[in-house]
mmCIF file of the C-alpha atoms, coordinates in Angstrom:
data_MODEL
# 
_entry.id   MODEL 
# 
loop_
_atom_site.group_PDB 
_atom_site.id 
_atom_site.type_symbol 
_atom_site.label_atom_id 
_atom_site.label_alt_id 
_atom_site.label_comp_id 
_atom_site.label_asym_id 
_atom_site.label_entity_id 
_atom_site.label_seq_id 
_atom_site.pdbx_PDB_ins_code 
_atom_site.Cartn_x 
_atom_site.Cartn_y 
_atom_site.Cartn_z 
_atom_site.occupancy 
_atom_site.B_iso_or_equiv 
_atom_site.pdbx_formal_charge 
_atom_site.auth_seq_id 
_atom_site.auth_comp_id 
_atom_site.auth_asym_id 
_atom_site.auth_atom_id 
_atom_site.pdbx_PDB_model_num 
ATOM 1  C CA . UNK A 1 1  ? 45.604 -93.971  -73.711 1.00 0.00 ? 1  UNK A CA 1 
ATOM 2  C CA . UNK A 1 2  ? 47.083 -90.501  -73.694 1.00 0.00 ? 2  UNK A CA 1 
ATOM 3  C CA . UNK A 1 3  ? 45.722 -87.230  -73.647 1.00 0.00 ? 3  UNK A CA 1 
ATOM 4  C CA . UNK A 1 4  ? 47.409 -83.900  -74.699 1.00 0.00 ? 4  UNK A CA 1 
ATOM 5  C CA . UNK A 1 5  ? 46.385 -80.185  -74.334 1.00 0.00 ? 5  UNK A CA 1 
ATOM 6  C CA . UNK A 1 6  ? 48.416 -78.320  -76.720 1.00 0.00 ? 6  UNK A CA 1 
ATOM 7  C CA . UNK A 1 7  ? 48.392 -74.175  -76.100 1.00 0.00 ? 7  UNK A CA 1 
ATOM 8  C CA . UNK A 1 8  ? 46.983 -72.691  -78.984 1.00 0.00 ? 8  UNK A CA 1 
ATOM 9  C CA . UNK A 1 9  ? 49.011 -69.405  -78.059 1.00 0.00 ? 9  UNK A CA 1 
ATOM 10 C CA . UNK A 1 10 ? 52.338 -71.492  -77.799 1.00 0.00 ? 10 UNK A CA 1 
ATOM 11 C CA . UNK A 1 11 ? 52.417 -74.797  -79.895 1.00 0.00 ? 11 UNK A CA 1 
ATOM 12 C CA . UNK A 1 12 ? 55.863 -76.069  -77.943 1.00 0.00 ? 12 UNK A CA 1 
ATOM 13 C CA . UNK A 1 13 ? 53.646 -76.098  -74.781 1.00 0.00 ? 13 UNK A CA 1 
ATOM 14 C CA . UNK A 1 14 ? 51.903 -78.992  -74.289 1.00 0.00 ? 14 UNK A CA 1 
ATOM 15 C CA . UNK A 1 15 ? 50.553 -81.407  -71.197 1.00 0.00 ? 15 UNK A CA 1 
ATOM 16 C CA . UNK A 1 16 ? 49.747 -85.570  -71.384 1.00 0.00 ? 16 UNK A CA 1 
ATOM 17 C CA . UNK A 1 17 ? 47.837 -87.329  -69.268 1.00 0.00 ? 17 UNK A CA 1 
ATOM 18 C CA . UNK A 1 18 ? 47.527 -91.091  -69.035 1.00 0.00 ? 18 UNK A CA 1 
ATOM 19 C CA . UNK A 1 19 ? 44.030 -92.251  -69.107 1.00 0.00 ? 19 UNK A CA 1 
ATOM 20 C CA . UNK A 1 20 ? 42.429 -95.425  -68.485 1.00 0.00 ? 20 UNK A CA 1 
ATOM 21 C CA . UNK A 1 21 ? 39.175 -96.271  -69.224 1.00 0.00 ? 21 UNK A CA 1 
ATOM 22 C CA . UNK A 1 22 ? 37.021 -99.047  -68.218 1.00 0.00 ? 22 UNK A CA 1 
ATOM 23 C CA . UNK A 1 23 ? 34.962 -100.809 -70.274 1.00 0.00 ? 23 UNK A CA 1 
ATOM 24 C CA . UNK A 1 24 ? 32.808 -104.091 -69.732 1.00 0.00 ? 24 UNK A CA 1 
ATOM 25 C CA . UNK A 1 25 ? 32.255 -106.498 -71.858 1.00 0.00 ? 25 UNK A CA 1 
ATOM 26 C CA . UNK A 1 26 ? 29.894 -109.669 -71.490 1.00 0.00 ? 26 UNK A CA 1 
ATOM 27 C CA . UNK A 1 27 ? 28.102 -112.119 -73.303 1.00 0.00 ? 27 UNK A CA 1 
ATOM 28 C CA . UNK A 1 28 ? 25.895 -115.357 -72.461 1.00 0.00 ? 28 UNK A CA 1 
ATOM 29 C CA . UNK A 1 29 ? 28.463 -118.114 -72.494 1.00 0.00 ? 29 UNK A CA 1 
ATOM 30 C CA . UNK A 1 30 ? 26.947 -120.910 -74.976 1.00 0.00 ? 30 UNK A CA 1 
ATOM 31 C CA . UNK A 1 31 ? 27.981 -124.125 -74.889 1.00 0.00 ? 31 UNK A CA 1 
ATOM 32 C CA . UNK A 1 32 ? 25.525 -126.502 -77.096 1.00 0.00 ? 32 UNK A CA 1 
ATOM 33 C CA . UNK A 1 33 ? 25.832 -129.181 -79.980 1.00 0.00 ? 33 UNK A CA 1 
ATOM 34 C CA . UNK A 1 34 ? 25.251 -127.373 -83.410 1.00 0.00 ? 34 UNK A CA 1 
ATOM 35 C CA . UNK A 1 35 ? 24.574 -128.614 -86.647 1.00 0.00 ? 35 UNK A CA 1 
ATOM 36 C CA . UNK A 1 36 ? 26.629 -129.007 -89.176 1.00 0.00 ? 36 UNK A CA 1 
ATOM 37 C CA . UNK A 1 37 ? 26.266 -125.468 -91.516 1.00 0.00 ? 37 UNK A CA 1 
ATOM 38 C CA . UNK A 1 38 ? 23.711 -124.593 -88.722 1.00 0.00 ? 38 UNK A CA 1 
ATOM 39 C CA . UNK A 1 39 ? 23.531 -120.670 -86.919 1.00 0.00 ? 39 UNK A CA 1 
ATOM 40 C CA . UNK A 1 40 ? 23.831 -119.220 -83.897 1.00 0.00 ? 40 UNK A CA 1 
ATOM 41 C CA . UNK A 1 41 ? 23.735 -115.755 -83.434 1.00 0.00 ? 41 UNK A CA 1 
ATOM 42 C CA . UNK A 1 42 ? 25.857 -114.060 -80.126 1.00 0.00 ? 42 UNK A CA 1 
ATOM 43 C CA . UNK A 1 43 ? 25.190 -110.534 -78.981 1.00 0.00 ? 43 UNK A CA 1 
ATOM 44 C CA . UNK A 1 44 ? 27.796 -108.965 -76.275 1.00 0.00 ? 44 UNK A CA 1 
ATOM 45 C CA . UNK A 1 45 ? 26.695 -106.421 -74.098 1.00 0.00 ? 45 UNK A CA 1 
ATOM 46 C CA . UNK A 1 46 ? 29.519 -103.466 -73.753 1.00 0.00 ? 46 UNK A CA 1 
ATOM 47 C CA . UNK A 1 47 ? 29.018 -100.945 -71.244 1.00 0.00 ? 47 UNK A CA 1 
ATOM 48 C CA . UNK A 1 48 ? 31.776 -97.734  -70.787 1.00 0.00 ? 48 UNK A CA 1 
ATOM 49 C CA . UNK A 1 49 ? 31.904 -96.632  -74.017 1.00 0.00 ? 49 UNK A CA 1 
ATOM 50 C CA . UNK A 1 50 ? 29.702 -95.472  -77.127 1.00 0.00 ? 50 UNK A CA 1 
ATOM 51 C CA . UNK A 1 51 ? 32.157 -97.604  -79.884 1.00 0.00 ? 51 UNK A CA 1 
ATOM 52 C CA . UNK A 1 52 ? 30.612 -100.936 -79.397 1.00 0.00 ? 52 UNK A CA 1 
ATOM 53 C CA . UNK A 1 53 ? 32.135 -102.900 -82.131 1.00 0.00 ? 53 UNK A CA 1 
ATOM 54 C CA . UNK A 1 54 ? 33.800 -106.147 -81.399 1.00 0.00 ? 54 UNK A CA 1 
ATOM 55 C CA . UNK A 1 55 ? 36.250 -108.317 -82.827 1.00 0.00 ? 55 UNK A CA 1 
ATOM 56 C CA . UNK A 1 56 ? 35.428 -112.134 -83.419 1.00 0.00 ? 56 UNK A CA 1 
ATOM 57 C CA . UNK A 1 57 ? 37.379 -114.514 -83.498 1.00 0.00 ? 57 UNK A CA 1 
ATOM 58 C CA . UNK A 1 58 ? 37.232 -118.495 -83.820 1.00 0.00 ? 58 UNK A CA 1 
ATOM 59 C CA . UNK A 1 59 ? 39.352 -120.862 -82.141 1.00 0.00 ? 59 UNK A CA 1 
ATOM 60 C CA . UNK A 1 60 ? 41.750 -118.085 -82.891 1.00 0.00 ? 60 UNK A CA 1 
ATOM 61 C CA . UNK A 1 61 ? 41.330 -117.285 -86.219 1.00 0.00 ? 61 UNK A CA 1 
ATOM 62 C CA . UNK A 1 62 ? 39.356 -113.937 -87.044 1.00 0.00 ? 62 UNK A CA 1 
ATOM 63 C CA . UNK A 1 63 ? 36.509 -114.434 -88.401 1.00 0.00 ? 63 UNK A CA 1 
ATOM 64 C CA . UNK A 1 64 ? 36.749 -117.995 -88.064 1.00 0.00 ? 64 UNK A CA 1 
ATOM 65 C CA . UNK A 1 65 ? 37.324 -120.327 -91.526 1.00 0.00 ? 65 UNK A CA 1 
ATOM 66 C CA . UNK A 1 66 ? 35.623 -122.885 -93.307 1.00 0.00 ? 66 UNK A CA 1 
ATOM 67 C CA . UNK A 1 67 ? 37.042 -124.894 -90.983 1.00 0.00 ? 67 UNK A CA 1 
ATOM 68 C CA . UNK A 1 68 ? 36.025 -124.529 -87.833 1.00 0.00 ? 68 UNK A CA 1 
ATOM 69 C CA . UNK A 1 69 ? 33.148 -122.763 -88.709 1.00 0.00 ? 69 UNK A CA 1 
ATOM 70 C CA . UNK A 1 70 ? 32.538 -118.523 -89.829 1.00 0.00 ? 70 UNK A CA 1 
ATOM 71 C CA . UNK A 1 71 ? 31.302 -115.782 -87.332 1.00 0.00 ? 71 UNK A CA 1 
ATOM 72 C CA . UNK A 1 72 ? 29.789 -112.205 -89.648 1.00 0.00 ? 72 UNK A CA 1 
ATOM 73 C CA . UNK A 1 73 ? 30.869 -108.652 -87.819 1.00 0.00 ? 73 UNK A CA 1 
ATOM 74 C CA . UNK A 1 74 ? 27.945 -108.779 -86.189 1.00 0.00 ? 74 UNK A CA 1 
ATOM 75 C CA . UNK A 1 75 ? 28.061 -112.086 -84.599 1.00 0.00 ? 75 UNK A CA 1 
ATOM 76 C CA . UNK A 1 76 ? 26.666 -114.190 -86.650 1.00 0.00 ? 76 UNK A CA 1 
ATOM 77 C CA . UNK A 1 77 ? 28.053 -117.815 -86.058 1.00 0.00 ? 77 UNK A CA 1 
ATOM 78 C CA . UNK A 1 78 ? 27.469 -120.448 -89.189 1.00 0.00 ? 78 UNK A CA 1 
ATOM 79 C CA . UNK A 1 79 ? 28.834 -123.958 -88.396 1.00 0.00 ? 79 UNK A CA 1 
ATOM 80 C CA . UNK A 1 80 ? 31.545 -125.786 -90.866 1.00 0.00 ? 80 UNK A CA 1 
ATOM 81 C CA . UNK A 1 81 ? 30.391 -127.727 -93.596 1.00 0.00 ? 81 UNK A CA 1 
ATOM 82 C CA . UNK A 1 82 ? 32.020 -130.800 -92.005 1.00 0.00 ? 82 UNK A CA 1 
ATOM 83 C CA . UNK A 1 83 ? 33.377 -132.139 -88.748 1.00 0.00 ? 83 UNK A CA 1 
ATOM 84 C CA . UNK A 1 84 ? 36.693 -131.184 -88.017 1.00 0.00 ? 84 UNK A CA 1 
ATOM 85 C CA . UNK A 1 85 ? 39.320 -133.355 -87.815 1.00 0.00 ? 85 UNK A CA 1 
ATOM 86 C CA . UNK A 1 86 ? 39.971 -133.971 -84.112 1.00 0.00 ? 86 UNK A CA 1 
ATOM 87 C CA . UNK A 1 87 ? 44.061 -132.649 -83.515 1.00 0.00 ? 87 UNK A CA 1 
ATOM 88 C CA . UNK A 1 88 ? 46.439 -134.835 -81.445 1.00 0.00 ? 88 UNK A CA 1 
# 
């Protein structure tokens, strides 16, 4: 991320600063047989920072599919309908 300071008295004056911040992220790791159309619901913990939205993904695919199963914005995790179809 970069940060400028532009002079207020003298727009064509300006500094940047490269910033990184740190943030941590964890969650439980959960590993379990689920029922079909079955829930689970996973809360990260995110430290560093006061934006602590996520992104979710499933096997790849944001917000998962019907599929391999659907995961809500707020974690929410509702197993497919039906098995899928093992990939070779």
């Amino acid at each position: 991320m970069n940060i400028t300071a532009t002079s207020q008295a003298d727009s064509t004056k300006s500094v940047s600063a490269a910033v990184t911040v740190n943030i941590s992220f964890e969650m439980d790791e959960y590993t379990a047989s689920m029922l079909v159309t079955t829930t689970h619901q996973f809360t990260p913990t995110i430290a560093g920072t006061t934006n602590t939205a996520v992104n979710w993904t499933v096997n790849g695919v944001a917000g998962g599919n019907s599929t391999v199963g659907t995961i809500t914005p707020t974690g929410l995790y509702t197993a497919p309908r039906f098995l899928p179809v093992p990939v070779l």
